[in-house]
N, C-alpha and C positions, 0 to 999 in steps of 0.2 A: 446685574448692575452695570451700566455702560462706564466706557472710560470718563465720560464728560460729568458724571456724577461723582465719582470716585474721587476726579479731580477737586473739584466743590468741597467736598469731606475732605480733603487735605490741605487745602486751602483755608477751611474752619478753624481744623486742630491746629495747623500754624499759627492763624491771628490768634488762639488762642496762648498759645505758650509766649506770642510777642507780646502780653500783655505782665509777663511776670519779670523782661527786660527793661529796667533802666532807661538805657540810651534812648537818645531823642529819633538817633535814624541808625535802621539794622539790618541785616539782610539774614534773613531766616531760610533754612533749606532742614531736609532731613538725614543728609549723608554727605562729606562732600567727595565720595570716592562710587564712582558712575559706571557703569559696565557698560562697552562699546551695543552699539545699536537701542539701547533704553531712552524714556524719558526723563527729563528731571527739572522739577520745578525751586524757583526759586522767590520769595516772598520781601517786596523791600516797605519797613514798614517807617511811619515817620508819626511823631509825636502832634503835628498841627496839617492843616490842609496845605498844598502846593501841588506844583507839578512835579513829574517823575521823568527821568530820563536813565535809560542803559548803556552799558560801555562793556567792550572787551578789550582789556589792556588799555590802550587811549582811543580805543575806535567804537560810533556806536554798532550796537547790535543789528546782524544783518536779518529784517524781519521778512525777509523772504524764506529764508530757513525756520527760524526759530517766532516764537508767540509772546507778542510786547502788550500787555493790557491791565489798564488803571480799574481796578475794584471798585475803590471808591476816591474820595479826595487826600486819603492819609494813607493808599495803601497801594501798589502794584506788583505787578504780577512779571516775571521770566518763566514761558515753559521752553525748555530744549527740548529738540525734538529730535531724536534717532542719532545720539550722539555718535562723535565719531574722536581718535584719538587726537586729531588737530582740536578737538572743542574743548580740553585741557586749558587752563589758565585762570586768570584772575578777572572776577565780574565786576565791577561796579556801578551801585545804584548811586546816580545824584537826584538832589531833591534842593528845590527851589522854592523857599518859604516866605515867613515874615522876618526870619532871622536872616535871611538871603541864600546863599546855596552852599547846600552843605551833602557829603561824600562818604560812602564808606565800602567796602571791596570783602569779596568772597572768593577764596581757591575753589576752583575743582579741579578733580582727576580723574580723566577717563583712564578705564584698565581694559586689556582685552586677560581673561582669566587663563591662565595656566594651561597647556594641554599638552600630555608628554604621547600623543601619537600613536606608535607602534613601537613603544617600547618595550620590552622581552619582560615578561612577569616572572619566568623560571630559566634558570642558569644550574648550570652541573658540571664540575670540574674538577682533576685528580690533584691528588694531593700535592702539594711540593710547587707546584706551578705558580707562576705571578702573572692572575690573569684582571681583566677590566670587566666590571658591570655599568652597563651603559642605563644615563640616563638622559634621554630628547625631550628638552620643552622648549614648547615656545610660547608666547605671551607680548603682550605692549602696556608699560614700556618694559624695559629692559629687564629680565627674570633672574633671580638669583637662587642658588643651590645650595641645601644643607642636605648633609647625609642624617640619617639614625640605622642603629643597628639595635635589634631589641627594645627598643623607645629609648636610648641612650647615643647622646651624640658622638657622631664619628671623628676624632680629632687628626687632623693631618700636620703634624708639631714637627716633622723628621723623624721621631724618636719612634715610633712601633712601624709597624708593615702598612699601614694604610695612607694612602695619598689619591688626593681630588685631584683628579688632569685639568685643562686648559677648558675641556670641552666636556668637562662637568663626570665623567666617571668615573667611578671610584676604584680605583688600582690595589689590589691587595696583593704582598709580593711573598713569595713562597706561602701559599693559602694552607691552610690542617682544616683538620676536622672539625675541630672543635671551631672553626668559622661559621657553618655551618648555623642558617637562621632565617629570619625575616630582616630584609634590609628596606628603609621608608628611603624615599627621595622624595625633599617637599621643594614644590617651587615657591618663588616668593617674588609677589613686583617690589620691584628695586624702592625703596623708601616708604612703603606701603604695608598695612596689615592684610593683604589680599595672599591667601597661599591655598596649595590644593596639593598633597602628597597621594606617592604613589606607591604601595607594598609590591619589593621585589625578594621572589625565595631561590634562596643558595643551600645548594645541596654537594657538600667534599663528598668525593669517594676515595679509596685507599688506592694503591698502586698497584697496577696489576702485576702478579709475576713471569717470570719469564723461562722459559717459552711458553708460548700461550697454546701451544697446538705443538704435535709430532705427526710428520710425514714419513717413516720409515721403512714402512710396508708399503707394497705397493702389488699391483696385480695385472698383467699383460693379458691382451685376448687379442689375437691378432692385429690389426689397429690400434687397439682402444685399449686404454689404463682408467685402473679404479684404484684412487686413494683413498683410505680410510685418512677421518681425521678426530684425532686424540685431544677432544681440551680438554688442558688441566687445570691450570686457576687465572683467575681474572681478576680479581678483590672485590668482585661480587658487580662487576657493571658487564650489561650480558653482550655478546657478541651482536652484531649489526648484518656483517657482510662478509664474505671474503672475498678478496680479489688473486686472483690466479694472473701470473702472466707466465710462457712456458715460449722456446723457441726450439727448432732444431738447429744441427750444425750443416746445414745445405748450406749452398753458396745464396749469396743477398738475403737470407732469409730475417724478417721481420721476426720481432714479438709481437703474440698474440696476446690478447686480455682478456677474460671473462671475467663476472662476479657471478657466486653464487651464495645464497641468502644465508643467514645467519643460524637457524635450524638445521643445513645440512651436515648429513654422517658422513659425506666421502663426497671427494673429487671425482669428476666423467672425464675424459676427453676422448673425441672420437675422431676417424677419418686422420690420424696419427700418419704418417711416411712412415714407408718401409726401409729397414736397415739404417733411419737415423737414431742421432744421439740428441737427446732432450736434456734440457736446463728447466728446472720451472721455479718460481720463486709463488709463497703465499705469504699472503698479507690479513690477519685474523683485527678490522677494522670495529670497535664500539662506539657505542653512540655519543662520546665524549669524542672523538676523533683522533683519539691515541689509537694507537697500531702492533702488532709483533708480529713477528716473521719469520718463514719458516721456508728451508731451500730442500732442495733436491734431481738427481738425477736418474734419467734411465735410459734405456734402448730397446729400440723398435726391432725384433730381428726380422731378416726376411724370410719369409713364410718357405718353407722343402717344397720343391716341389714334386709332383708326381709324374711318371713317364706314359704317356701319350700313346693309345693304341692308334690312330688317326683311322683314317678310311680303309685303305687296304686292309689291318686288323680285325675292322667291322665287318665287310664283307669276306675274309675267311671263314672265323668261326661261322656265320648265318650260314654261307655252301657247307661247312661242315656239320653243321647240327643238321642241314637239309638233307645231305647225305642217306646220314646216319638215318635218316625218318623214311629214306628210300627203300636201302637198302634192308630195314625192318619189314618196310610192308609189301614188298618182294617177296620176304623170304615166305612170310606166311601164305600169301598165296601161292607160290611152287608149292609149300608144301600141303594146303589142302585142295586146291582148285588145278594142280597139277598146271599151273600156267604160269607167265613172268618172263624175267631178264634168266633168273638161274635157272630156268627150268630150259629154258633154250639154250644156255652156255651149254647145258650139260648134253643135251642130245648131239649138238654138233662135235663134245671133245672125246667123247664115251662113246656115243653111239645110243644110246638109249636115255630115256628122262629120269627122274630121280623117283619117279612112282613105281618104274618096273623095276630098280634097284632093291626098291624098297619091299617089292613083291616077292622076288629071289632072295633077299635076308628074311624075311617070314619063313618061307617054304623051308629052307637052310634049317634053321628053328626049331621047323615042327619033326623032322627028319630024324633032327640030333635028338628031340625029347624021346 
């Protein structure tokens, strides 16, 4: 069905319900509350034939924007076209008869609807805290803000913990658990039944205890320390992060930062200085951005060192082990191949080699057997 048909059939149903008013002139619509960029028709109807004429406030209607057209002799037509929040106001049909010229005026109200943005649908906060749930609309004209908590209005009297700020969020001061729910933020055009609410869920958790983690142990390897880390209770909202920051006692020396994930069993740190003294502070962060914390100290000691054969040590032992491999394979040859370094010593100090020595201890031998 085209728009220009649609129109027609609305136009029908009007004349027809103008038929069950009274009044000699009237101006008939179907809503007079208009959503920004729509159309909206308006029907002026009159008891006898005449002319018709349109008005905004005391000005006629500008027909370059909007659609000015007589049906028939008792009956014309207003369509608005792609409203806009300036097109708000008061319409008046006049109508020019046999009775002479006679007037009657219609509100309308353009609205642009409610829209609360990027406003947070879930909030999680520890107990005892007095914290804000935000809520952003925006809207034309002007938007107005009611809280609910459980389908039950939120009252801001002084008297209990809840209060509406300036800029619409609801402040609840020292929060329990038992806050703990679905909270609606409905917006509303200011003098208008136009509203569009938004479910926001709040979730108290308990207070964590303390200390959250024990660093007491700890484990040196030359450089590098390994901490175990001990959690013990949280009140049930689980760890995020930790941040480490650690420094030594060197001259200028900065703090360093690391974080390590929320899973981890123990602390690393490596490439530590030698013979300093360390500070390190943890930080055991949840995803609510509460904190405990956890210190400690240690020291780097300097590593013993060992005593240095250098070169001249190297090249002893090698001539001595070469030596000794000489002096072995000497010895075996004088004593079977009758030749060598010893077998010459011995002929020039003796007078004879160590084979005919060894010829005269046989004979000796055989002598005495």
């Amino acid at each position: 069905m085209t728009a220009s048909m649609m129109m027609l059939r609305l136009c029908g149903l009007l004349l027809m319900c103008s038929t069950l008013i009274d009044a000699k002139l009237d101006i008939i619509s179907s809503d007079p509350d208009v959503q920004v960029g729509s159309n909206h028709l308006l029907l002026c109807k009159a008891d006898s034939e005449g002319d018709f004429r349109w008005l905004k406030g005391d000005e006629d209607i500008d027909e370059n924007r909007h659609v000015v057209e007589n049906i028939d002799e008792s009956t014309s037509k207003l369509l608005l076209n792609k409203v806009e929040v300036d097109d708000s106001g008061i319409y008046s049909c006049v109508f020019e008869g046999d009775r002479g010229i006679e007037k009657t005026s219609y509100q309308i109200y353009v609205y642009q609807t409610p829209d609360f943005g990027n406003t947070p649908l879930y909030h999680e906060f520890l107990v005892n805290r007095t914290v804000n749930i935000p809520c952003v609309v925006s809207g034309q004209p002007a938007v107005e803000i009611d809280w609910f908590r459980n389908n039950r209005t939120v009252k801001d009297d002084g008297q209990g913990h809840f209060r509406i700020q300036p800029d619409n969020s609801l402040q609840i001061l020292g929060i329990q658990q038992e806050d703990s729910g679905t909270y609606t933020c409905e917006g509303r055009i200011k003098g208008r039944p136009i509203t569009r609410t938004l479910k926001i869920s709040v979730v108290v958790n308990g207070e964590p205890d303390s200390p959250i983690l024990s660093l007491s142990e700890k484990k040196l390897d030359k450089n590098s320390v390994s901490i175990p880390i001990k959690q013990l209770k949280d009140g049930g909202s689980p760890i995020l992060r930790y941040i480490v920051r650690y420094k030594g006692n060197k001259e200028n020396e900065e703090w360093t930062e690391k974080e390590f994930p929320g899973n981890s069993s123990k602390i690393q740190l490596n490439n530590l200085q030698y013979d300093a003294d360390y500070q390190m502070e943890v930080y055991a962060v949840n995803h609510n951005g509460s904190s405990s914390s956890a210190k400690i100290n240690f020291t780097v000691p300097q590593p013993v060192s060992q005593p240095a054969l250098g070169k001249g040590g190297v090249v002893g032992i090698v001539m001595f082990i070469f030596l000794i491999l000489m002096v072995s394979v000497d010895a075996f040859c004088c004593y079977t191949n009758h030749c060598g370094l010893l077998n010459f010593l011995a002929r020039k100090l003796f007078g004879h080699n160590i084979s005919e020595s060894k010829g005269m201890d046989e004979e000796a031998n055989n002598s005495s057997g």
